[in-house]
N, C-alpha and C positions, 0 to 999 in steps of 0.2 A: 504494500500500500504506500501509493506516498505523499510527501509531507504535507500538502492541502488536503487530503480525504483524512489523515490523522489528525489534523488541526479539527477540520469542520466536524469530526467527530469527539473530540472533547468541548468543543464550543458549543453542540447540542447538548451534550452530556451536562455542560456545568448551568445553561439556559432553562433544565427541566430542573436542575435544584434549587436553584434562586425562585421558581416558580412555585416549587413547592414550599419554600422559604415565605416567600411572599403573601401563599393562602389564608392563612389563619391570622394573622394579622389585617386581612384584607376582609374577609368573612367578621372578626372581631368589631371593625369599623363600622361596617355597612349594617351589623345588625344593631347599631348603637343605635344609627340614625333612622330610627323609627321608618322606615317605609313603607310597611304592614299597613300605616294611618297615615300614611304623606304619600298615596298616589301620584301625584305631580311631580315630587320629588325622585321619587323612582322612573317618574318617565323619563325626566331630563337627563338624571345620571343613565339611563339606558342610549336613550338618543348621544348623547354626547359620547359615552362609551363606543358604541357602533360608528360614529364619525370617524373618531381614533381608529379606530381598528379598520376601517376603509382607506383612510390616507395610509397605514402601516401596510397594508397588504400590498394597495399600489405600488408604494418603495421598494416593494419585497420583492416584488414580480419582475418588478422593472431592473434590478440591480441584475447583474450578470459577472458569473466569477471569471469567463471566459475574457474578458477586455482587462484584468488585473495582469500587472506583471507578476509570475510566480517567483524569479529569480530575487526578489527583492522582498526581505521579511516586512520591513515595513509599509509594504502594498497590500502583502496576503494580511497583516495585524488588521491595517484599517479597513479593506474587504470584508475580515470576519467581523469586526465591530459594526460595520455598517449594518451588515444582514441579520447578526447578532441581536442589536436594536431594534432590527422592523422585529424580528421576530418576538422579544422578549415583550416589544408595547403590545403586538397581536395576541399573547397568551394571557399577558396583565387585564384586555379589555373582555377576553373572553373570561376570567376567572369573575371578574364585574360585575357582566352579564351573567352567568351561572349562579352566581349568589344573589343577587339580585333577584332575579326570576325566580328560586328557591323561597326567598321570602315574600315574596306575593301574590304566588300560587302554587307555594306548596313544592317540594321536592318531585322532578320529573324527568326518571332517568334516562328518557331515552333524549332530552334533550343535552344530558350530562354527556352521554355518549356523544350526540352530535357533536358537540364541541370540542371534546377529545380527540376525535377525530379527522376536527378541521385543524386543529393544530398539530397533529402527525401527522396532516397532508401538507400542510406547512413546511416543517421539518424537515418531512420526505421530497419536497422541490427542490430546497435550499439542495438538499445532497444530491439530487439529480442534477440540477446547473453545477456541482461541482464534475462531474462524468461529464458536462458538454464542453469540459476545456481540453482542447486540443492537446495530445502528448505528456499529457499524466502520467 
């Protein structure tokens, strides 16, 4: 394997921990802030949340590892930082949304799974545009 498939594979690896780093402190917040009785409130943080995470996906989609110089560590750094970023706002807005939707109708796993799913399909891009660079 080499050194950008080893890179991009600890850069998911450490992305899924700070994510789960992130939950329970995030879950802790949101069920402070009453949303159960502040409808409005949950909408907006929903709506705003899913903006985020549309502008993050665009970036995400749009970056390509194929245009980095691989020869120069400090292209492949800021490469993974970039995609790094889309990706970590993309899983922050979907943990949001999951908790969110949890407290104001109730736990519903199949939307749990959806989301889990859009972010290992996520994931799974970021490492396929790693495969689309030429001479790996």
């Amino acid at each position: 394997m080499k050194k950008i498939l080893k890179e991009n594979t600890y850069k998911n690896i450490l992305l899924i921990l700070i994510l789960i780093s992130f939950y329970f402190p995030i879950k802790t917040y949101l069920t402070g802030l009453g949303l159960d009785i502040n409808p409005d409130l949950a909408d907006n943080l929903l709506w705003v949340s899913s903006l985020i995470a549309v502008i993050a996906c665009f970036g995400n989609f749009e970056f390509k590892y194929e245009k980095v110089d691989l020869s120069k560590a400090s292209h492949r750094l800021l490469a993974h930082f970039i995609s790094g970023s889309f990706t970590l706002i993309i899983g922050i807005c979907l943990i949001f949304t999951s908790i969110t939707l949890s407290i104001i109708v109730g736990q519903f796993i199949i939307m749990d799974l959806t989301f889990l799913l859009l972010y290992v399909a996520c994931i799974s891009y970021d490492r396929w545009d790693v495969y689309q660079i030429k001479n790996i």
